[in-house]
N, C-alpha and C positions, 0 to 999 in steps of 0.2 A: 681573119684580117683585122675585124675589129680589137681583138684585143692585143695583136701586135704593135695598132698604130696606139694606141692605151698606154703602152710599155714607152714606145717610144716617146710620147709624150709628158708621161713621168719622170722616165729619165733626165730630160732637157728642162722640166721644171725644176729638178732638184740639182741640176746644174746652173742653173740663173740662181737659186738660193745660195748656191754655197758662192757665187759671184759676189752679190750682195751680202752677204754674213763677212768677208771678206775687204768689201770696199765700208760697209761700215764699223768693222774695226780701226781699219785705217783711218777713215773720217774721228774719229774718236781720237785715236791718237796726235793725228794734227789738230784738234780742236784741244789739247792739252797742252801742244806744243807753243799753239798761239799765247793762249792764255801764262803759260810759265814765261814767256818773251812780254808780255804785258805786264805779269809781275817784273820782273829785273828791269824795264823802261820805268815803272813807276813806284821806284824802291822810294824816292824822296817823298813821293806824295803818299805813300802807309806812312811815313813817318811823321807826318804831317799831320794826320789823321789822326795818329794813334798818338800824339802830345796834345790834339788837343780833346782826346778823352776817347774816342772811337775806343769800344774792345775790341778783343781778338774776333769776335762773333761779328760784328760789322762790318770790319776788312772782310774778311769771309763772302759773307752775305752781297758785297761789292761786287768782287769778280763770279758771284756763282748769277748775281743777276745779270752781269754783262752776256756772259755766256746763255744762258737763258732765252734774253734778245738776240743774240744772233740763230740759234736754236732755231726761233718764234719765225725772225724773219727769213731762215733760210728754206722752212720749211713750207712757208707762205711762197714763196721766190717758185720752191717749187711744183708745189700744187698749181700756182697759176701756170707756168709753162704746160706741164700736164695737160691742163683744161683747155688751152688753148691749141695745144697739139691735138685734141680729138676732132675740130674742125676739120684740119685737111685731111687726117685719118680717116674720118668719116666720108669725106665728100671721094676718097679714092676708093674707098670699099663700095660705097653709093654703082661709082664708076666701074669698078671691076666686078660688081656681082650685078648690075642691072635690077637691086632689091635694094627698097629704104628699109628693109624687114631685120634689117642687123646694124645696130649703131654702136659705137663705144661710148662712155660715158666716164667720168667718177662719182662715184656719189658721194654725198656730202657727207656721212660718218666716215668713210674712208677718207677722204679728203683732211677731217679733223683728227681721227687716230695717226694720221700722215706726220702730222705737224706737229703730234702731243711725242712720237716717236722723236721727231726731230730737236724735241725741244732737250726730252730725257737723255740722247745721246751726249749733247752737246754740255748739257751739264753735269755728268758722267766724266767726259772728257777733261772739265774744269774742276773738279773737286779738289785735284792733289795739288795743281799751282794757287788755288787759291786756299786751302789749311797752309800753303807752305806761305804765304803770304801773310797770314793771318800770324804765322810765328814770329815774324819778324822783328829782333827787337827797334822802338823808335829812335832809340839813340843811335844804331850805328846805321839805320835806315837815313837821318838827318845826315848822316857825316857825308854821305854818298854821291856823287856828282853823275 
């Protein structure tokens, strides 16, 4: 019995993984998609930048920061929802098992590798709009409306 319900509970682990390997590719990909829509909104202002001396490495380093901060903060966004969700979690398990003897929790490395994840993703996502950003020449970037 024990090690049927083992199987069954591996199984459906490695079904939420491949859910999550899934949703953060996508997440990646729209985090690429934003940032290539940030490049083409702000064609005038690389050219701007880059007349008046910015290199290619700077532009770059722009959008891989912005992306970064959003990373930062959405990772943050959701570690606290998390944290806050084990209250009621807690207080129903409290209520359904008549035992304080089991609580959820996150702990605070997971919490931080959460957010170093979040960050890596998102700048993973941003690399190729902002090298293509970084190409840009400033002259036909100035002409651009």
């Amino acid at each position: 019995m024990t090690s049927s319900l083992t199987t069954i509970v591996n199984v459906i682990s490695y079904v939420l993984i491949a859910f999550v390997a899934v949703s953060l590719i996508v997440s990646c990909i729209m985090i690429g998609i934003i940032t290539h829509i940030s490049v083409l909104e702000r064609t005038k202002e690389i050219g701007i930048l880059r007349a008046l001396g910015a290199s290619k490495r700077n532009i770059s380093e722009v959008f891989n920061a912005e992306t970064i901060l959003v990373g930062l903060f959405s990772g943050l966004i959701g570690v606290g929802i998390s944290v806050l969700l084990t209250f009621p979690i807690n207080a129903i398990l409290h209520r359904l098992l008549d035992s304080a003897d089991l609580t959820v929790s996150l702990p605070v490395p997971a919490a931080v590798t959460l957010v170093i994840i979040s960050m890596l993703i998102t700048l993973v996502g941003g690399l190729i709009p902002a090298r293509n950003a970084a190409k840009k020449d400033p002259v036909i970037a100035l002409r651009t409306e």
